[in-house]
N, C-alpha and C positions, 0 to 999 in steps of 0.2 A: 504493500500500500504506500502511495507517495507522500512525504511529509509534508507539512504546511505549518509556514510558522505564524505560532497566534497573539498579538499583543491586543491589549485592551485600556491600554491608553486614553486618557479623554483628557482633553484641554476646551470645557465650556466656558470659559472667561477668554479664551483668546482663539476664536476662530482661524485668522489668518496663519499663526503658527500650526494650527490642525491640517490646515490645507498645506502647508510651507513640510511638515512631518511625511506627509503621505507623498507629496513629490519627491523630496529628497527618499524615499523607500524606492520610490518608483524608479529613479533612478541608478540606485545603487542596487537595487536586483540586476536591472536590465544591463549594467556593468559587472555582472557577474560578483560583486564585492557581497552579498547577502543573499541569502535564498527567499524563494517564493513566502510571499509574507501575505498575511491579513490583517489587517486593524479591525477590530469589529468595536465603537465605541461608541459616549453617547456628547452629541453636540450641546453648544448653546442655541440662543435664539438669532438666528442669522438665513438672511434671504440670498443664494449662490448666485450670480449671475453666470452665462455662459458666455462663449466669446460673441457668438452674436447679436447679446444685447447688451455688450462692454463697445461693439460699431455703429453700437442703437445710436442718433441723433439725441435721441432721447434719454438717454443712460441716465445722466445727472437727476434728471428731473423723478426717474424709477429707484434710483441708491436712494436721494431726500425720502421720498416715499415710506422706502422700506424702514430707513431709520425712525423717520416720525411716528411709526408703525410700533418700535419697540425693538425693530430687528438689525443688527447687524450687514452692511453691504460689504460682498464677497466675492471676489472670483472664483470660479468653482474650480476645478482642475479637469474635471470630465463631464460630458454632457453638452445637451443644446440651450432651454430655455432660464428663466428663472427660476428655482426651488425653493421650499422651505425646508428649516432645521430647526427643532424645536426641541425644549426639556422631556416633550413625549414621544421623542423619536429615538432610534437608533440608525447608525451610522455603519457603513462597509467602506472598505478602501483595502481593496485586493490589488497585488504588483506579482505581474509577471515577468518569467525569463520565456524568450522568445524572439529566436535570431529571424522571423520571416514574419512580425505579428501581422502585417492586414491576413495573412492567408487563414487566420483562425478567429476572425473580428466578431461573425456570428454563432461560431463554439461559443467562445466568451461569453457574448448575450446570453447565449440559450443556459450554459452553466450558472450565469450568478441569477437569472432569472428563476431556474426552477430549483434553485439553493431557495432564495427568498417564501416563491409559493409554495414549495416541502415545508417548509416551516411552519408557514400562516396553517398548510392544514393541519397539520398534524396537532394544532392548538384546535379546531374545529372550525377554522375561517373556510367558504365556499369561494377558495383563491384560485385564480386563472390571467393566466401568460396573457395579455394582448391590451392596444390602446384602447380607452372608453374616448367616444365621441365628445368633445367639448371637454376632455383633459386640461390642465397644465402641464406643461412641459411634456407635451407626447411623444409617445414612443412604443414602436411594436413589441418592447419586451417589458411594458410596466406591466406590474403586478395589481389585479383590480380583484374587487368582491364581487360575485354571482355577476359581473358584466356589468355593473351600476358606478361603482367609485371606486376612486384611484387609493390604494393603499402604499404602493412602494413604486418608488422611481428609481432607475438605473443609468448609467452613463460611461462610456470609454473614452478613453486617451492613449494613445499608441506614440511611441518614441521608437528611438533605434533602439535595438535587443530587447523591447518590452513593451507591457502593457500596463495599463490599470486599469480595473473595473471599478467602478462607486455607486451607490447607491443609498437610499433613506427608508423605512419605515416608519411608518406612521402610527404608531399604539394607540395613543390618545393624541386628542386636540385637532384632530380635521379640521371645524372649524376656525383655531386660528392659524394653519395655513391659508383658509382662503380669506381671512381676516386681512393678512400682512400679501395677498396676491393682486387681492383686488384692485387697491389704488395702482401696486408696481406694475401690473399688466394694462393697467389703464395709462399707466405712463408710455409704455413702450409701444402702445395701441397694439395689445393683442387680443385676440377674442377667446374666451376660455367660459366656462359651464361653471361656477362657484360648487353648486352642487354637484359636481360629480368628485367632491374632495373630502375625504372618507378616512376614517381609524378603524385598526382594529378591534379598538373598546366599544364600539358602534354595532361592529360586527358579533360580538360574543356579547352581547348586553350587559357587560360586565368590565369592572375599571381595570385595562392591561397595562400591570407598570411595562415601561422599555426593558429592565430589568428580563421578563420573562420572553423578548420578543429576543431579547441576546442570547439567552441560555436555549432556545428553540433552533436559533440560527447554530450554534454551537453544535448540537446535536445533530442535525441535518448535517453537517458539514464534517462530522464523525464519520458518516456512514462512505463517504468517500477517500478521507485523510486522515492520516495518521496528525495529528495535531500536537503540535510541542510547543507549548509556553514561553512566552520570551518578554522582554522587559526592551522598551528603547534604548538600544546605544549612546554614549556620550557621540560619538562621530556624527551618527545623524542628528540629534540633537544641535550639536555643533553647526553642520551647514545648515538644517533648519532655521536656526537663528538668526546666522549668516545671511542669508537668502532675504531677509525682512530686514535687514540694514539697510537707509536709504544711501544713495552711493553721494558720496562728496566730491567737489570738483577738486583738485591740490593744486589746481594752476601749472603752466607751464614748468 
């Protein structure tokens, strides 16, 4: 069985070091310096943008939004549109090693996709692979309840020698995802369904800490990998860090 290394790491007071953590993994697998990794952790409250609405004209006007919203403005690492990340959700950030990655782009999907919906069932959620009409941030491998609302979104990022997958669940609090989307999507003028934005706790009628939506994901991810525990490195820690220094001019 193939190992996968597992950290659980959570940095919710400082989002951009979270994303700043999962790049530098991303990149030191894909340099062969680390093996295949998972972060499975739990965010703050922060809206990711993707790169295409960082070109948005609009952008400025969708960060103020989000912020005045409550939430943190972020560049995501992977993915298309806006997302949210909330105290009721949990967080994935998977780095692969992979000398040819477009040639296994929709392996990938299809693996961390039916990672997530093994999960949601095996709790008793009626979860299924595919976009719901009127989505945010759509995508043929979110993870939706009985075909109605979006419970987990997913996203890739491909470098040289590597990949990463990322992804959110949403336990509780659907609601204020489309709370902190509405204005943001209204800034970036995109059309999106409020209601098709959905938890977990929704789904089992019953309050799901993030907590139990880790330890599902856990187990799910057992039945394929050998999983060995791991703690962040001071190295990646280090460029982590690094990477979030603004650069200074020194002058000629």
């Amino acid at each position: 069985m193939e190992r996968l290394r597992l950290i659980r790491h959570s940095f919710p007071d400082r989002p951009e070091l979270s994303t700043a953590v999962s790049r530098t993994i991303l990149q030191r697998v894909a340099a062969g310096e680390l093996p295949p990794t998972i972060r499975i952790h739990r965010p703050g409250s922060e809206v990711a943008f993707g790169r295409q609405d960082l070109a948005n004209p609009r952008f400025e006007a969708a960060a103020d939004a989000a912020r005045a919203a409550g939430f943190a403005a972020v560049e995501r690492l992977a993915g298309g549109r806006a997302a949210v990340f909330h105290s009721g959700t949990i967080a994935i950030a998977r780095a692969y090693a992979d000398p040819q990655p477009p040639k296994r782009t929709y392996a990938r999907f299809e693996e961390m996709a039916g990672l997530i919906a093994g999960a949601l069932r095996g709790l008793g959620v009626d979860a299924r692979v595919g976009e719901v009409p009127g989505e945010y941030c759509p995508g043929a491998y979110s993870v939706n309840a009985r075909g109605a609302v979006k419970l987990s979104g997913i996203g890739q990022r491909m470098i040289r020698g590597g990949a990463h997958m990322g992804g959110v669940v949403v336990a509780s609090g659907g609601r204020e995802v489309a709370r902190a989307l509405v204005p943001v999507y209204e800034a970036l003028e995109l059309d999106w369904d409020p209601a098709t934005s959905g938890d977990v706790s929704a789904e089992l009628h019953r309050e799901v800490d993030p907590g139990e939506i880790e330890e599902a994901l856990i187990s799910e991810l057992g039945h394929s990998y050998e999983l060995v525990d791991a703690e962040l490195d001071d190295e990646t820690m280090r460029r982590a860090d690094e990477s979030l220094e603004p650069v200074t001019d020194s002058g000629p």
